[in-house]
C-alpha positions as CSV (number, residue, x, y, z in Angstrom):
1,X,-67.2,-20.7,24.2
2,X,-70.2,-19.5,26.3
3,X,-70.6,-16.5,27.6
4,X,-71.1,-15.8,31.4
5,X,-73.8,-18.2,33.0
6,X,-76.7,-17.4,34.2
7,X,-77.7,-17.7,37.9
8,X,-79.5,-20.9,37.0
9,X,-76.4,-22.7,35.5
10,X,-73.4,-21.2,38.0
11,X,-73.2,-24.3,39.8
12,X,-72.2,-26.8,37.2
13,X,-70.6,-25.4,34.1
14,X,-69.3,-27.4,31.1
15,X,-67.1,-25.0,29.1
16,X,-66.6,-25.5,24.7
17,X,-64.5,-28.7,24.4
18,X,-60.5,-27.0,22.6
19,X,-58.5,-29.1,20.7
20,X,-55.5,-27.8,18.9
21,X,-52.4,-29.7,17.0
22,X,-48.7,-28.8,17.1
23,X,-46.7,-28.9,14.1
24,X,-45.7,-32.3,13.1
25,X,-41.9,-33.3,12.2
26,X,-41.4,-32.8,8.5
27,X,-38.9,-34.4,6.6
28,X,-36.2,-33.0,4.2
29,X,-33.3,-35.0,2.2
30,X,-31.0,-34.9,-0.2
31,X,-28.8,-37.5,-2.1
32,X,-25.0,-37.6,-3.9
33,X,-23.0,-40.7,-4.9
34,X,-19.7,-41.5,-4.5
35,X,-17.6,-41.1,-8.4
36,X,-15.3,-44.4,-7.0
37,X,-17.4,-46.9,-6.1
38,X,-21.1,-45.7,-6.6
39,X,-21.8,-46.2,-3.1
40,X,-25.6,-44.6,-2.0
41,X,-24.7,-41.3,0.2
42,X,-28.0,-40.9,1.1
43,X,-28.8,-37.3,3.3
44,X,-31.9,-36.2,5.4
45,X,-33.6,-34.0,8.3
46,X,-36.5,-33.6,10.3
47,X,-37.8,-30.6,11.7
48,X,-41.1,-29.1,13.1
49,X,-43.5,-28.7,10.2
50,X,-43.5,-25.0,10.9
51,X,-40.1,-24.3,10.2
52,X,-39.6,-21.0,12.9
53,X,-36.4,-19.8,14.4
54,X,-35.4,-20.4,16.8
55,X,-35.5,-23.5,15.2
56,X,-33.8,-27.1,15.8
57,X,-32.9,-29.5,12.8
58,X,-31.7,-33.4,13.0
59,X,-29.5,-34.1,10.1
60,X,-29.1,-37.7,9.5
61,X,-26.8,-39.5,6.8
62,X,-26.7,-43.0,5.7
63,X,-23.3,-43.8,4.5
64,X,-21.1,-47.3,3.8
65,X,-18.7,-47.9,7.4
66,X,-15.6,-47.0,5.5
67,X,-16.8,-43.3,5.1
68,X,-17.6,-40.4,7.3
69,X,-19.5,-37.2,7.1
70,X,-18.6,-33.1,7.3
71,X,-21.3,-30.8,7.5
72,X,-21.5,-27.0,7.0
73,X,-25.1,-25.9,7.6
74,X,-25.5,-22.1,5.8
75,X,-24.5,-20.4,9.3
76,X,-21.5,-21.1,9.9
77,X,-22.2,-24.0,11.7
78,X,-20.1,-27.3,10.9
79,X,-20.5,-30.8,12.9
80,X,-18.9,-34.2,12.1
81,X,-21.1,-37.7,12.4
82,X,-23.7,-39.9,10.8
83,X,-26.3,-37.9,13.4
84,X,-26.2,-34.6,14.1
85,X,-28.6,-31.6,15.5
86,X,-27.9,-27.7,14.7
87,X,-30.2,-24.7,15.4
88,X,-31.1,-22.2,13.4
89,X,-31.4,-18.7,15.8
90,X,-32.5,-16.5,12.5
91,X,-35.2,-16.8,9.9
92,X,-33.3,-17.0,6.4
93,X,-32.9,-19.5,3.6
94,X,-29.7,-21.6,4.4
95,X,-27.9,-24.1,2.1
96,X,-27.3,-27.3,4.0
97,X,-24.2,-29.1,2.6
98,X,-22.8,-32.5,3.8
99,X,-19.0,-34.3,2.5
100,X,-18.8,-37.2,2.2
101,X,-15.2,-38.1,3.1
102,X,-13.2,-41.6,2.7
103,X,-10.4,-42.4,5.2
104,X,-7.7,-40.4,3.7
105,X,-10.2,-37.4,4.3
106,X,-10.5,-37.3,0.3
107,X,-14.1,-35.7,-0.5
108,X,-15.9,-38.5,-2.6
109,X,-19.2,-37.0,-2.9
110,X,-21.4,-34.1,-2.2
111,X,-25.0,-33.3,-1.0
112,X,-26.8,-30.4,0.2
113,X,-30.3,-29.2,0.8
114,X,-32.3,-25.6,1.5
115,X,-33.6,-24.7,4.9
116,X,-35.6,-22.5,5.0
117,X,-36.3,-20.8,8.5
118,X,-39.3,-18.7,9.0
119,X,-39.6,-15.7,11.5
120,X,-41.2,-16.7,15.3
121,X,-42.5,-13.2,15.0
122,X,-41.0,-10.5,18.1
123,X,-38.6,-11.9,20.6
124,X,-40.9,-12.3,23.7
125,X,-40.8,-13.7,26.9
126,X,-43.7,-16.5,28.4
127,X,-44.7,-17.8,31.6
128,X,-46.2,-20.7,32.2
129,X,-47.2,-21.6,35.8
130,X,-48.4,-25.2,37.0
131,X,-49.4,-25.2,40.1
132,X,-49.9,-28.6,42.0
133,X,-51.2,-29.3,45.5
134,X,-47.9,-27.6,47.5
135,X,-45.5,-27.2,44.7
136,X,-45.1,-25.1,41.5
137,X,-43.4,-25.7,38.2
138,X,-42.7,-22.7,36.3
139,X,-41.7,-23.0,32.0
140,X,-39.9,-20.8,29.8
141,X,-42.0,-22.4,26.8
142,X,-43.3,-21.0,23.7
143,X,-41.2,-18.1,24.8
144,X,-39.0,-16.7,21.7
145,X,-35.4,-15.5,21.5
146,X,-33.1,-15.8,18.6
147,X,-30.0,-16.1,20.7
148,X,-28.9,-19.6,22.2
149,X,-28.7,-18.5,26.1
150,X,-31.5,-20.3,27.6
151,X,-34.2,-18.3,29.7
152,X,-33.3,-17.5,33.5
153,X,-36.8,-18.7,35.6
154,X,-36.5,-17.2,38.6
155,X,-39.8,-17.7,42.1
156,X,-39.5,-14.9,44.3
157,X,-36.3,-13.3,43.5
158,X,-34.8,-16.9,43.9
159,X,-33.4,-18.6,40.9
160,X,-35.5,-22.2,39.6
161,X,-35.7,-24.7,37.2
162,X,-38.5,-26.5,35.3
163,X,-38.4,-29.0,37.9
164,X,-41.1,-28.9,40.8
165,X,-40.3,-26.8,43.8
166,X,-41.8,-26.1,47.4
167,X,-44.8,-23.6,47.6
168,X,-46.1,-22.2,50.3
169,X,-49.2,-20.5,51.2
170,X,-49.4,-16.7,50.2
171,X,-48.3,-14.0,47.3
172,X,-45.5,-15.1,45.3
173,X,-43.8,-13.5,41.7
174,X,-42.5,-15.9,39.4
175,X,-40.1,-14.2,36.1
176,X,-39.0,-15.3,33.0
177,X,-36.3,-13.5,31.5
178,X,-34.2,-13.8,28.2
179,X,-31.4,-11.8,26.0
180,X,-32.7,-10.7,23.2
181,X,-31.0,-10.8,20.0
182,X,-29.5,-6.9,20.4
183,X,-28.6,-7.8,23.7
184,X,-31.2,-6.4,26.5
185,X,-32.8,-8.8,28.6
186,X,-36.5,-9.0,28.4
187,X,-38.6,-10.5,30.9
188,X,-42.4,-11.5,32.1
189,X,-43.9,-11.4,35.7
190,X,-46.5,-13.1,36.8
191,X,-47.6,-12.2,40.7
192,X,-49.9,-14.7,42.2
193,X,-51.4,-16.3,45.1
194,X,-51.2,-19.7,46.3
195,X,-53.7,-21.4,48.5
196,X,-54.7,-24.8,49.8
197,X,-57.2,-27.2,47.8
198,X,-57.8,-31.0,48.0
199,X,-58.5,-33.6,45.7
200,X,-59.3,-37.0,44.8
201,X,-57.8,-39.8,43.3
202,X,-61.0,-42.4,43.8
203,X,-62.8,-39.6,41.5
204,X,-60.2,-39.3,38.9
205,X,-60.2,-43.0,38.5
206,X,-63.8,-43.1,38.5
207,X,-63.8,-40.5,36.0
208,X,-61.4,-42.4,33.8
209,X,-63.3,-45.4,34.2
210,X,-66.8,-44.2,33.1
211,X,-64.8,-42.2,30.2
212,X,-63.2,-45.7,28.6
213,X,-66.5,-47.3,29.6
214,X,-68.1,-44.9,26.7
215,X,-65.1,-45.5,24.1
216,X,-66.0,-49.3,24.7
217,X,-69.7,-49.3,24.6
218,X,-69.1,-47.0,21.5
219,X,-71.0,-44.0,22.6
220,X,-72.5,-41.9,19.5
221,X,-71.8,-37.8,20.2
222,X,-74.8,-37.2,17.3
223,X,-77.6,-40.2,18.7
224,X,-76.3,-39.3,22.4
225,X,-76.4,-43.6,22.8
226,X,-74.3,-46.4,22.7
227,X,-73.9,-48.7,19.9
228,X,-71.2,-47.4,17.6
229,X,-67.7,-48.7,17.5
230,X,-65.8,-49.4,20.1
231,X,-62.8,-47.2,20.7
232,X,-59.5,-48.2,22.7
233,X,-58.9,-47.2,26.3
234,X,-56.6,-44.3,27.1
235,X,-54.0,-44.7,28.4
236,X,-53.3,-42.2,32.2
237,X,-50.4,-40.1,31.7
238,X,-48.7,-38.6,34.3
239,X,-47.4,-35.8,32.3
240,X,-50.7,-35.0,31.4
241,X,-52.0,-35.1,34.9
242,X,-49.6,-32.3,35.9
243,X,-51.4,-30.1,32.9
244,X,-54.3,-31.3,33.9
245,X,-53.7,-30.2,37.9
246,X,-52.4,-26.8,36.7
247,X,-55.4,-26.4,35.2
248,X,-58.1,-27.5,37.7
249,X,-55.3,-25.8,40.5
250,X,-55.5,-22.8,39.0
251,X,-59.6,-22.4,38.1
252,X,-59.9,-23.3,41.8
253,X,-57.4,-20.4,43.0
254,X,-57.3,-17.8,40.2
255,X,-61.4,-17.8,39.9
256,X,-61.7,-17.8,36.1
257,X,-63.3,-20.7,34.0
258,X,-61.5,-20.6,30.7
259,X,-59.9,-23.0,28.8
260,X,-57.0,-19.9,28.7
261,X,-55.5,-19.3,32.0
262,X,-56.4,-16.7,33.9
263,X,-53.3,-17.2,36.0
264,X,-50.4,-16.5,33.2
265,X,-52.4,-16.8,29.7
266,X,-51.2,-20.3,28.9
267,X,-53.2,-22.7,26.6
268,X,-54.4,-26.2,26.9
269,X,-51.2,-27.2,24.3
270,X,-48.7,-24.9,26.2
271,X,-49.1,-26.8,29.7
272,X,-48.3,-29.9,28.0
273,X,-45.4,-28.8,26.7
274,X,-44.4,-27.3,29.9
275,X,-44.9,-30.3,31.7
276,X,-42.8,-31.9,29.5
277,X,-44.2,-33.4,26.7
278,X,-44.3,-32.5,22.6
279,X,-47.4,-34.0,21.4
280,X,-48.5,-34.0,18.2
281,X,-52.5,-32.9,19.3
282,X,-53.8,-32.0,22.7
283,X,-57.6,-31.9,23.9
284,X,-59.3,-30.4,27.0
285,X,-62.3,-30.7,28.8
286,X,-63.3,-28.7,31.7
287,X,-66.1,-28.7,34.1
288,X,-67.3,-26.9,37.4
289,X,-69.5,-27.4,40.0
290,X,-70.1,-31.1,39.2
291,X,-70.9,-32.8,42.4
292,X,-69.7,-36.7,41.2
293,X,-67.5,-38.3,38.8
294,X,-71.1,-39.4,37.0
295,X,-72.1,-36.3,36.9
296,X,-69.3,-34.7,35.2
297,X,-68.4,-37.2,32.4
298,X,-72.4,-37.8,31.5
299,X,-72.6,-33.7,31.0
300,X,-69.8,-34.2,29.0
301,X,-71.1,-37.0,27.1
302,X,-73.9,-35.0,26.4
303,X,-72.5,-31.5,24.7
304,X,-71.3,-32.3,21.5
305,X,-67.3,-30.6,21.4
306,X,-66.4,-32.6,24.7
307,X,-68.1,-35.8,23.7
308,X,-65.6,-35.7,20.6
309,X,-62.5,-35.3,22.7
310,X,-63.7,-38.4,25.2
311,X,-64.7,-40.4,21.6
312,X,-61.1,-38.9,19.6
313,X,-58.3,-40.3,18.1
314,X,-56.2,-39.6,21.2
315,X,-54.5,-42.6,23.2
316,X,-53.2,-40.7,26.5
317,X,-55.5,-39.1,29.0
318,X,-54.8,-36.9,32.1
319,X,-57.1,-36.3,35.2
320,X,-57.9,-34.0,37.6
321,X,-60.1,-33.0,40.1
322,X,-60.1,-30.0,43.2
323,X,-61.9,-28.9,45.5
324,X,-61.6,-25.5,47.0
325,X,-64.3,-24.9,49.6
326,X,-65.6,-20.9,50.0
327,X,-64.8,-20.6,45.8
328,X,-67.8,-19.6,42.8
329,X,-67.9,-23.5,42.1
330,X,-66.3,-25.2,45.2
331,X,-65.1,-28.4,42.7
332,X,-63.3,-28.2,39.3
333,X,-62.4,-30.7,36.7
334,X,-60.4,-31.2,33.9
335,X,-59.3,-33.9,31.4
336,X,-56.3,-33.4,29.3
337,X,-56.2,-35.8,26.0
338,X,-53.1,-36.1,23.5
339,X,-51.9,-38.0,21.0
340,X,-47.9,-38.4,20.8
C-alpha cells in the first residue's frame, strides 16, 4: 500500500488493489453397514475449512427409508434426522457418533468421526459499521464468544438489529456487546459522525459498463492492451453494493483512504459478511479524486493489483460512488468483487 501522497497526486488516488479468501467448506465422513441386511449407512459433514470454535457443523446421513438416525456429537449434544446442524462453543477434539436405528429402535449399525475444533483465539467483541446515504447497518461479525447468546447491537443507547435503521445527521455511538465464556459481558464502541453525501447511479453503471467492456475485449494487466481472452461479465450484487457504499460512505465522512476502515477497523471481507453474504473470495478496489467514471476504471486498468481484480476469477461485482463536497478528495470510489 502506498504511503501518504504527495501534493502532486492528492487529487486522484488509486490505493493497492486487496484480495483475501475465506475458508472454504471442508468435508468430513464416516461409513458403518447394517449386520442384517448390508444396507450402505453412509455419514458426513461440512464445515469451514478452518475448523474454529465457535464453530458450526452440518452432519448429513444417507440411510434406506425404513431407518432413522441418533446422534451424540462429543459434547453432549444429541439430535435426531437425516440433516442436522450442532455448534461447537470450545476448541477440543470431539468424537462424532451417529446410530443407526430400524423401526423397533434396535441399533443396526454404528459410525462416528473426529472433530476437531481449533481455538478462535481471545473472546472479543467487533463492530462493523455500514453506513449508507441516511441509514446505518451495524454487525456483530467476526466477533468471538464461546457461549451461544448472540451479541446485543445496540445505536445510541437504543437496542438494533443487523437490519438497516434511520440515521440522522450528527454524533452517534453504536456497541457491540457479548457474555463471555466466564460470564462478564464484553463490549466495543465505536463513536462516530454522520453526515450528508450524494451519489450516482448513471456513474456506477458507467463504471460497471467500461469494467465488463475490458473482461470482454480481454484486457492484458502486463501489455496494458486488449487482445487476450475474453472474460465473463459480472454480475451487480446488491449485497455487495451495501459493502461497497460503507466503504465509499465512510472514506467520504471518516477522511481516511485505506482499504481498512478508519471508521471501526473492518476489512474489505468483513463488510461482506456483514452485509450478509459468505463468500468464498472478496476483492476491492478503491479510488479518490477521480473526476469520471473513465477516469477511474482506466487508472485502474492501468496499476497492475487492481487491473487483476477487474480481470479475476470473480463473477459478482458491487459499485459505488460519493461525493462529499468541502472533503480531501470531494469524490470516492469503490468496487467490491466476490466469488460465492
Amino acid at each position: 500500500m502506498p504511503g501518504r501522497p504527495s501534493s502532486l497526486f492528492r487529487r486522484a488516488l488509486l490505493l493497492g488493489a486487496l484480495a483475501c479468501s475465506a475458508g472454504a467448506p471442508g468435508p468430513g465422513g464416516a461409513h458403518g453397514q447394517t449386520a442384517a441386511d448390508q444396507t450402505p449407512f453412509k455419514v458426513g459433514y461440512t464445515a469451514s475449512s478452518e475448523g474454529r470454535a465457535p464453530l458450526l457443523v452440518t452432519f448429513h446421513a444417507n440411510i434406506a427409508p425404513a431407518y432413522r438416525v441418533e446422534w451424540t456429537f462429543g459434547d453432549g449434544g444429541t439430535a435426531n434426522g437425516t440433516q442436522v446442524q450442532h455448534t461447537y462453543y470450545h476448541s477440543g477434539v470431539y468424537t462424532m457418533q451417529a446410530r443407526l436405528l430400524d423401526a423397533q429402535g434396535r441399533m443396526v449399525s454404528r459410525a462416528q468421526s473426529t472433530i476437531d475444533v481449533q481455538s478462535a483465539g481471545p473472546e472479543r467483541s467487533e463492530l462493523t459499521i455500514l453506513l449508507g446515504q441516511g441509514q446505518v447497518q451495524l454487525s456483530a461479525v467476526d466477533s468471538v464468544y464461546y457461549t451461544p447468546t448472540p451479541p446485543r447491537l445496540t445505536l445510541d443507547g437504543q437496542t438494533v438489529t443487523s437490519r438497516p435503521v434511520r440515521l440522522s445527521e450528527g454524533p452517534h455511538r453504536a456497541v457491540t456487546a457479548g457474555i463471555t465464556q466466564g460470564g462478564q459481558v464484553q463490549e466495543r464502541s465505536v463513536s462516530f459522525t454522520a453526515a450528508a453525501f450524494t451519489g450516482s447511479v448513471v456513474y456506477e453503471n458507467e463504471v460497471l459498463r467500461l469494467t465488463n467492456l475490458a473482461r470482454a475485449h480481454g484486457w492484458n494487466c502486463a501489455t496494458l492492451r486488449e487482445g487476450g481472452p475474453a472474460l465473463p461479465p459480472l454480475r451487480q450484487n446488491v449485497t455487495l453494493d451495501v459493502a461497497a457504499l460503507a466503504q465509499s460512505a465512510g472514506m467520504a465522512v471518516a477522511g481516511y483512504f485505506d482499504h481498512v476502515s478508519g471508521l471501526d477497523g473492518s476489512t474489505p471481507m468483513r463488510r461482506v459478511q456483514a452485509a450478509g453474504m459468505q463468500p468464498s473470495a472478496v476483492g476491492e478496489n478503491i479510488a479518490a479524486g477521480h473526476e469520471t467514471p473513465a477516469q477511474v476504471v482506466d487508472g485502474w486498468l492501468r496499476s497492475p493489483g487492481h487491473c487483476h481484480n477487474i480481470m479475476g476469477d470473480y463473477s459478482l461485482i458491487g459499485l459505488a460512488y460519493v461525493n462529499r463536497p468541502g472533503t480531501t478528495y470531494v469524490r470516492y470510489w469503490t468496487q467490491v468483487f466476490a466469488s460465492p
